[in-house]
MARFI-195253 format. One record per residue (C-alpha): residue in three letters; z, x, y. Coordinates in steps of 0.5 Angstrom, whole numbers, plus 500, padded with zeros to 3 digits. Each point is the difference from the previous one (the first is absolute). Example, Ala and Ser with C-alpha at 12.3 -4.5 7.8 and 13.67 -1.06 7.14 Angstrom:
# MARFI-195253
ALA516525491/SER498502507/
//
This chain:
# MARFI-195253
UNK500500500/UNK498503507/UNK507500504/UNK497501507/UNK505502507/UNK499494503/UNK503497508/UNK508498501/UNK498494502/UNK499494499/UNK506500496/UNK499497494/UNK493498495/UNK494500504/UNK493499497/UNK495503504/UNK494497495/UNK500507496/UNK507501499/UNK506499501/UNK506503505/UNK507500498/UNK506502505/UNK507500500/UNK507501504/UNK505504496/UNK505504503/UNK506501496/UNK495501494/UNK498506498/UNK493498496/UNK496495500/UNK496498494/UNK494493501/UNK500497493/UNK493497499/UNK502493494/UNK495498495/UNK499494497/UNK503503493/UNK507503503/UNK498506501/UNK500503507/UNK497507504/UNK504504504/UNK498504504/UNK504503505/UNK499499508/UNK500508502/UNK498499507/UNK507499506/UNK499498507/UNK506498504/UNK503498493/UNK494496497/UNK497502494/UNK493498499/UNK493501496/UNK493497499/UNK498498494/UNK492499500/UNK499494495/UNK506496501/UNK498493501/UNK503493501/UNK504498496/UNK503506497/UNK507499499/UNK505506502/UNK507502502/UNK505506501/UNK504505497/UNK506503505/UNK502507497/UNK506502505/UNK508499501/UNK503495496/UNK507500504/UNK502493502/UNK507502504/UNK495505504/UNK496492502/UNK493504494/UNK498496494/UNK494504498/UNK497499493/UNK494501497/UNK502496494/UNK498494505/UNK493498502/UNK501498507/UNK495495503/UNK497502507/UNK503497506/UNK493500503/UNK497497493/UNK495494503/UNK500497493/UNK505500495/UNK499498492/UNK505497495/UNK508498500/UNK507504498/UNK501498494/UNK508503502/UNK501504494/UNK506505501/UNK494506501/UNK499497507/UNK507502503/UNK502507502/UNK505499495/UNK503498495/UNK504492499/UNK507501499/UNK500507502/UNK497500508/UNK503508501/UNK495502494/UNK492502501/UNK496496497/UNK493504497/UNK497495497/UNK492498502/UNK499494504/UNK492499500/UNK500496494/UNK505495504/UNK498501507/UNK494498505/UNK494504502/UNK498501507/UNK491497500/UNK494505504/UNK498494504/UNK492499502/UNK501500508/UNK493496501/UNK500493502/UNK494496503/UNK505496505/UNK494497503/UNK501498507/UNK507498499/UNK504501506/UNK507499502/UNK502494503/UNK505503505/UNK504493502/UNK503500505/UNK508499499/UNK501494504/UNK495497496/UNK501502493/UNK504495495/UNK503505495/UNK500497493/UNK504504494/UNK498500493/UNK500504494/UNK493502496/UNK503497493/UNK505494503/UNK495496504/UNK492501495/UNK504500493/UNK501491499/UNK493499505/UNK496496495/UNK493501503/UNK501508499/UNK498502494/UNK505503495/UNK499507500/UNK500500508/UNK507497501/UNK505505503/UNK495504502/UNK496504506/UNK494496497/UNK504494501/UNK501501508/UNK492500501/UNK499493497/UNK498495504/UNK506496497/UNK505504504/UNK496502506/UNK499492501/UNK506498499/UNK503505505/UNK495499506/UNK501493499/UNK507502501/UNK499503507/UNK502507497/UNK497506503/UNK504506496/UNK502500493/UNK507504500/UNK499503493/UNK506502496/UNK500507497/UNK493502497/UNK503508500/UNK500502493/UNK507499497/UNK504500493/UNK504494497/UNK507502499/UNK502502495/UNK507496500/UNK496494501/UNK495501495/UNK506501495/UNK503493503/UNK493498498/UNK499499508/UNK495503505/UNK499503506/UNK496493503/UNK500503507/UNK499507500/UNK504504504/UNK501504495/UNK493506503/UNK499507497/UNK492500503/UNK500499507/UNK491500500/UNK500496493/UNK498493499/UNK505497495/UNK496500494/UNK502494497/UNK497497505/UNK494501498/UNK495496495/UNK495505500/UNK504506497/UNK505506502/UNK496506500/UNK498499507/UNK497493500/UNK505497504/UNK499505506/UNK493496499/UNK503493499/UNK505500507/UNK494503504/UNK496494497/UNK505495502/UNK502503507/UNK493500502/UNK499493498/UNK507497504/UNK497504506/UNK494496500/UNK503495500/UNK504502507/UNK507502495/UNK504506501/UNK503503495/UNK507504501/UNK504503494/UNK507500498/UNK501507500/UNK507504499/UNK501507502/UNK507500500/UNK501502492/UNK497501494/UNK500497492/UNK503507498/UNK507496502/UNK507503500/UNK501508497/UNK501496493/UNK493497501/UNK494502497/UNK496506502/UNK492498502/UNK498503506/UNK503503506/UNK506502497/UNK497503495/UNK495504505/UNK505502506/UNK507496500/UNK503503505/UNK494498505/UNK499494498/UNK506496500/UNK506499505/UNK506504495/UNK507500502/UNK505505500/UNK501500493/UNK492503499/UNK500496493/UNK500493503/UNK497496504/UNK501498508/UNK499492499/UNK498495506/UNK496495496/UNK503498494/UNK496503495/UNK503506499/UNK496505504/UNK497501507/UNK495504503/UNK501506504/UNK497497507/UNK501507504/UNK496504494/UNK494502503/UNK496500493/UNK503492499/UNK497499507/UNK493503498/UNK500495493/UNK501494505/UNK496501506/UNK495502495/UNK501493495/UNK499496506/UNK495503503/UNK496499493/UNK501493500/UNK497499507/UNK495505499/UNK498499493/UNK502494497/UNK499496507/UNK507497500/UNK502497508/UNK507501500/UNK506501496/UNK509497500/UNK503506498/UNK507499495/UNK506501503/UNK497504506/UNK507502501/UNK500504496/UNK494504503/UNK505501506/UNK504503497/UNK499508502/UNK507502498/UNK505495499/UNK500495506/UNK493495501/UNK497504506/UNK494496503/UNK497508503/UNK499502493/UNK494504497/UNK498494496/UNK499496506/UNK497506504/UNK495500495/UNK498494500/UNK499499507/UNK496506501/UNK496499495/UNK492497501/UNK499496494/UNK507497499/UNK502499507/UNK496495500/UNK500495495/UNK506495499/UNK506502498/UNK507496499/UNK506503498/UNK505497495/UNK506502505/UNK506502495/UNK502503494/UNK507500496/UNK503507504/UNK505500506/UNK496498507/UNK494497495/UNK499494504/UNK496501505/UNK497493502/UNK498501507/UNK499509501/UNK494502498/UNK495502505/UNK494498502/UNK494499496/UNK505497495/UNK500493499/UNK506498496/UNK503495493/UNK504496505/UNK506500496/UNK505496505/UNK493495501/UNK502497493/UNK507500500/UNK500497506/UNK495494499/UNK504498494/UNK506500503/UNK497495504/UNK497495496/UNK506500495/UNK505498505/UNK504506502/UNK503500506/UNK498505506/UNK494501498/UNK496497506/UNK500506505/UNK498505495/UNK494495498/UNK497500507/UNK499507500/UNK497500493/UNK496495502/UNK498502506/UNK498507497/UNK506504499/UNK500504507/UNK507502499/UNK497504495/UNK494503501/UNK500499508/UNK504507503/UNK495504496/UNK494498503/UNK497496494/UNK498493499/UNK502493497/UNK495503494/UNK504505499/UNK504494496/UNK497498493/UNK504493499/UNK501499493/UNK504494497/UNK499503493/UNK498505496/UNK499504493/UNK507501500/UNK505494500/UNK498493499/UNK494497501/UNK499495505/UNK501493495/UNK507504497/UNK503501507/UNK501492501/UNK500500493/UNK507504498/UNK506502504/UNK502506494/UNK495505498/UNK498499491/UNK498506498/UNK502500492/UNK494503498/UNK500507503/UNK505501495/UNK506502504/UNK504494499/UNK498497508/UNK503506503/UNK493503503/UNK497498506/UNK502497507/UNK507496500/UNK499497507/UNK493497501/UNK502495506/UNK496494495/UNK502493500/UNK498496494/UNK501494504/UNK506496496/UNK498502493/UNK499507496/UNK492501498/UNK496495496/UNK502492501/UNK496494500/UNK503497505/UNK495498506/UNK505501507/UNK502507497/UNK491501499/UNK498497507/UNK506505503/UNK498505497/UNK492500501/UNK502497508/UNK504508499/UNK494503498/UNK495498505/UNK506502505/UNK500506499/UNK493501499/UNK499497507/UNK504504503/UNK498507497/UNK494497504/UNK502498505/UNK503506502/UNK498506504/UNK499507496/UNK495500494/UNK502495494/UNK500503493/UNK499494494/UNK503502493/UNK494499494/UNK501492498/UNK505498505/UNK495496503/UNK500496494/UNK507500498/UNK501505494/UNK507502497/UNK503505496/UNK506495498/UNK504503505/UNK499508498/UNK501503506/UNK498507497/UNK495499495/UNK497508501/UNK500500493/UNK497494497/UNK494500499/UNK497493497/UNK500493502/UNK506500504/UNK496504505/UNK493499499/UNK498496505/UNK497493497/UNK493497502/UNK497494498/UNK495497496/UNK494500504/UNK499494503/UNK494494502/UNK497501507/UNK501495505/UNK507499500/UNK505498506/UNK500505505/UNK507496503/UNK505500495/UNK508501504/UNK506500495/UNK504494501/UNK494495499/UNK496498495/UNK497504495/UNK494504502/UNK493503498/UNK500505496/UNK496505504/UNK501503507/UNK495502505/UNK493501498/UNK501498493/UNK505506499/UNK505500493/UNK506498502/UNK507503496/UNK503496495/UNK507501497/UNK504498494/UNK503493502/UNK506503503/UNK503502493/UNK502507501/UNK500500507/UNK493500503/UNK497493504/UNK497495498/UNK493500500/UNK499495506/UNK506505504/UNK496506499/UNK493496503/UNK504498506/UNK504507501/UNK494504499/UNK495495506/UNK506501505/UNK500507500/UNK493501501/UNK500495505/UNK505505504/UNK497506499/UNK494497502/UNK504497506/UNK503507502/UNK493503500/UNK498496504/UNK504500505/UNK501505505/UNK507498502/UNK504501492/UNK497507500/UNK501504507/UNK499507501/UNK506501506/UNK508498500/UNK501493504/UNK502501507/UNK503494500/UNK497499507/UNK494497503/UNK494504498/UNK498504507/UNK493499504/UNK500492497/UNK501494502/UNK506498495/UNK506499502/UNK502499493/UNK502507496/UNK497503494/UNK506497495/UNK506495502/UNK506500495/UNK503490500/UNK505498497/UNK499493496/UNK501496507/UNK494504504/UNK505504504/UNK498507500/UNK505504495/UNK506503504/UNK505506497/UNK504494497/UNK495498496/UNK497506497/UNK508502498/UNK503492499/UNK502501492/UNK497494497/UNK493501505/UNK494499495/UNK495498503/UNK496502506/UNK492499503/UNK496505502/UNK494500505/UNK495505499/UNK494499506/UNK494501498/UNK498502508/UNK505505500/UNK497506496/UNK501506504/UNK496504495/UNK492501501/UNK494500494/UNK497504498/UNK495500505/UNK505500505/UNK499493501/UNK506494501/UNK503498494/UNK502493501/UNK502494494/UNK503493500/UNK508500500/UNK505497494/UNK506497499/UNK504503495/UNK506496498/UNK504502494/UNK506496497/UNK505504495/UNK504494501/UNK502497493/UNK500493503/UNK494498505/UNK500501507/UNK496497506/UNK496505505/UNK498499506/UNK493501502/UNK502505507/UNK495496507/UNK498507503/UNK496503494/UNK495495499/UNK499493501/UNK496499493/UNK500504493/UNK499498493/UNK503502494/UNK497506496/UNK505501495/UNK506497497/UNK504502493/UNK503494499/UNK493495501/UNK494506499/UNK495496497/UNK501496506/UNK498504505/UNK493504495/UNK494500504/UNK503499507/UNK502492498/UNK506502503/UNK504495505/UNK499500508/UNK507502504/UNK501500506/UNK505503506/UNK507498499/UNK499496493/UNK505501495/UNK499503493/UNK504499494/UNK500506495/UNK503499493/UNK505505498/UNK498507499/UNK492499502/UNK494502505/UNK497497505/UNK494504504/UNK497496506/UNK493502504/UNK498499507/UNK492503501/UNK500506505/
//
């Protein structure tokens, strides 16, 4: 075999179309032998001769795609001094663009013994393991173009590849839960019906299963477990695992573009799967422990800010190097349009305290690619000072953790919420103001992955996660849900009109508000995971997402919970969901219809109006230069008297209307333009019982109902009643009430 010197960088396999260029960062090893695997088990060594900067590398002509390989670490095995080097283990690249396999989690996979964690263990890990993957780099994108949606227009819609295509009946079998899948037409229907503009995709990083799960015969369904920060996860693949799914994603990318979707991972640069020091030894540590990994004083263990047993060491500029590239490579090559980072925290974290003037931030701000796409921050991890809603910098915009709390808080009835409601909903400005950033800065969000789905939030007050396998005690204790007067699944028909009324608040809500809202995959339709509120590793029908029998064109566009039943279709003849008749918590099929309509009808409602997605914070003044004397946003009690001190702080205050005026948009278009829209009224009663509102005189003398989550059907294609200046509404106990008035 011809061994050529070969370039230090890329780091990495990169085939040139004649061969094939491998490169590798070690420095605590001594050397460094590349592992070529064949399909009988055996493998080629060859031993990477060349060092630059502590990158050894060669170039083997020849080489194709698809070929399997790894490394092989000779150096200091001495964990009290933070090294781990053994050349027993074959080691997975960490720029590897495609890995192959799984972990069978033979005993050979670990560093050390079981029972005996102080005594090497020697024995080979590469029948056990995964193999890195030579990936073909070329790929007709045809003239796919990013769609760059600006913030104040996306509407973010989270899912995982496997849960929301598994159950879809128009897929065919050997689509479900793949990248495949995500380009079908059936998906991409559904979602731009929905009015989505980014599909928030949970991690497609390659990761490992768990080996504690796998015992427990579990998995790890959500797959913040990554040991490849460049490689699409090859179980998603339908096509295979020896480079197919690099070829798959892009295919699926470039469908959703063309359909004006934007595609943002799910990323997690915070750990690693080679877990605590007791964990198995796949790739980093085996490489360069010390490098790579945050260790504490005690250089055999681990500094742990992220729950999983290791974190990454933010201020090595190796590690820096390894995820400034990984970013730019899902920009550039595989044309993702931006990423939300996992305990972003964690990426703060240069030496102990989060520091928002950290390496990693300067990186990325400097950066031409990265800069410029979008990026969101999960704003805490588990460590001292982790949670950091609020604090970082510009560029940034940010999961708002206390938009959540808060909006819950208020719809389940807890007292003193309605002070902290105005500033959520009106763009969280306490937040993100001082710092020179904007409403978008917020991603406003009800729920998401982790805890409830929206259905089991007014469907349970206590979280049921017996079939973790930890006997309930996993996941989060305080949920602030409410399971409106009885514990999951009932027939009783006031507890189900409740619950669907609940649902339509919160949604209406979440797009009512200002910042950018955030949709968790099947919440439109009401799915439940019967009050598992941490369901990472069940990966079956509990998290899948449930999708209907296609249905006969022509069906009723109005359906509106709390009438008559409905058509089956939506709008154009699209499949509506269709449940399991409430039996395991999910709704009834006529529920889903109704919920699944109004939520399209609000995202379509935001979209549509200016006013609901506004660029700049209230002044909460009249906007300078015009002739309106009213101000951009005015705060009413229920009687039409403008909210004073009192009312914001009165314990048992839970109700309030909101004016937003259309005429008053200090921000221009984008052709400098005046942007102008009609005004609303938005009346929200937490109440338990129902209260009377008064129209106030001065905003309008005319307006017409537009949304109400008691009567929704009522108010579906502009049927809703006239008001006028002065007349009084009663809004039913905890519901919605959305009036109009043309600019």
């Amino acid at each position: 075999m011809q061994v050529w010197p070969g370039q230090m960088y890329p780091l990495g396999a990169t085939y040139d179309g004649a061969g094939t260029n491998f490169a590798v960062f070690s420095e605590a090893a001594t050397r460094i032998e590349l592992c070529l695997l064949h399909d009988d088990g055996s493998e080629t060594a060859v031993e990477l001769r060349e060092s630059d900067a502590f990158v050894r590398h060669a170039y083997l002509p020849g080489v194709m795609p698809g070929q399997r390989y790894g490394f092989r670490a000779h150096g200091p095995y001495e964990p009290e001094r933070g090294h781990r080097c053994n050349s027993a283990k074959l080691l997975l690249d960490p720029y590897a663009r495609a890995m192959s396999g799984v972990i069978d989690w033979d005993e050979a996979v670990y560093g050390y013994h079981f029972g005996r964690p102080e005594v090497r263990n020697d024995l080979d890990s590469a029948p056990h393991t995964m193999a890195s993957v030579v990936v073909n780099p070329y790929f007709d994108w045809a003239d796919d173009r990013p769609p760059r949606t600006a913030y104040h227009e996306t509407v973010l819609y989270e899912a995982h590849v496997k849960g929301l295509t598994m159950r879809h009946p128009e897929l065919p079998d050997e689509l479900r839960g793949t990248y495949a899948a995500l380009a079908h037409p059936a998906i991409i229907d559904h979602l731009t019906k929905l009015g989505v503009t980014a599909l928030e995709l949970m991690p497609v990083h390659q990761f490992v299963q768990d080996h504690r799960l796998v015992d427990a015969g579990l998995s790890n369904y959500w797959g913040y477990n990554t040991i490849g920060f460049f490689a699409p996860h090859n179980a998603y693949a339908s096509w295979g695992d020896r480079g197919q799914q690099v070829l798959e994603f892009k295919t699926a990318v470039r469908a959703l573009h063309q359909a004006g979707i934007e595609v943002i991972l799910d990323v997690v640069y915070n750990h690693t799967a080679e877990g605590s020091h007791l964990g198995p030894t796949l790739s980093f540590r085996g490489l360069d422990n010390a490098s790579y990994y945050r260790l504490s004083e005690d250089r055999q263990y681990y500094t742990d800010t992220t729950g999983t047993g290791n974190s990454l060491l933010m201020r090595s500029p190796h590690v820096l190097q390894l995820v400034m590239d990984s970013l730019r490579y899902w920009v550039q090559e595989m044309h993702v349009d931006g990423f939300r980072f996992d305990l972003a925290a964690t990426l703060a974290r240069q030496f102990h305290e989060v520091d928002r003037l950290s390496s990693f931030f300067d990186l990325v701000h400097q950066d031409p690619v990265v800069s410029q796409v979008k990026l969101i921050a999960e704003p805490w991890d588990v460590g001292e000072g982790g949670y950091q809603v609020g604090n970082f910098p510009p560029l940034w915009t940010e999961w708002n953790g206390k938009y959540r709390d808060t909006v819950r808080d208020l719809w389940r009835g807890e007292p003193r919420t309605l002070a902290e409601f105005g500033s959520r909903l009106a763009g969280s400005s306490d937040l993100y103001q001082e710092d020179g950033r904007r409403p978008l800065a917020s991603v406003n969000f009800v729920t998401c992955h982790d805890g409830f789905t929206l259905r089991d939030l007014v469907s349970y007050n206590d979280k049921h996660n017996e079939d973790n396998g930890e006997d309930n005690r996993d996941g989060e204790r305080f949920n602030r849900s409410w399971n409106c007067g009885l514990e999951g699944p009932t027939d009783d028909p006031s507890v189900r009109r409740l619950r669907a009324r609940q649902m339509r608040n919160f949604l209406a809500t979440l797009m009512l508000s200002q910042g950018v809202p955030m949709l968790s995959h099947g919440d439109e339709f009401g799915r439940s995971q019967r009050g598992n509120n941490n369901a990472y590793c069940q990966d079956n029908e509990l998290s899948w997402v449930r999708w209907p029998e296609p249905a006969a064109a022509g069906g009723d566009h109005g359906a509106g919970a709390g009438d008559d039943a409905a058509g089956a279709d939506g709008p154009d003849g699209a499949a509506m969901p269709q449940g399991a008749g409430g039996a395991d918590g999910a709704a009834e099929p006529d529920e889903e219809r109704e919920l699944l309509e109004f939520v399209r009808r609000m995202v379509w409602l935001r979209r549509d109006h200016p006013v609901f997605r506004r660029r700049r914070f209230f002044q909460g003044h009249p906007m300078e230069g015009t002739h309106d004397e009213l101000s951009d946003i005015a705060w009413f009690t229920a009687a039409g008297t403008e909210m004073g001190p009192r009312d914001w702080q009165s314990v048992h205050a839970k109700s309030l209307a909101v004016f937003l005026n259309g005429s008053s948009i200090s921000e221009p278009g984008p052709r400098g333009e005046p942007v102008t829209d009609d005004s609303f009224l938005l009346m929200f009663n937490a109440h338990d019982q129902e209260k009377e509102f008064t129209v106030p005189e001065h905003l309008g003398r005319q307006w017409q109902v537009v949304v109400d989550t008691d009567r929704p059907r009522a108010v579906a294609d502009g049927a809703g009643a006239k008001v006028k200046a002065g007349d009084r509404l009663t809004l039913v106990g905890r519901s919605l009430l959305v009036l109009q008035r043309p600019a």
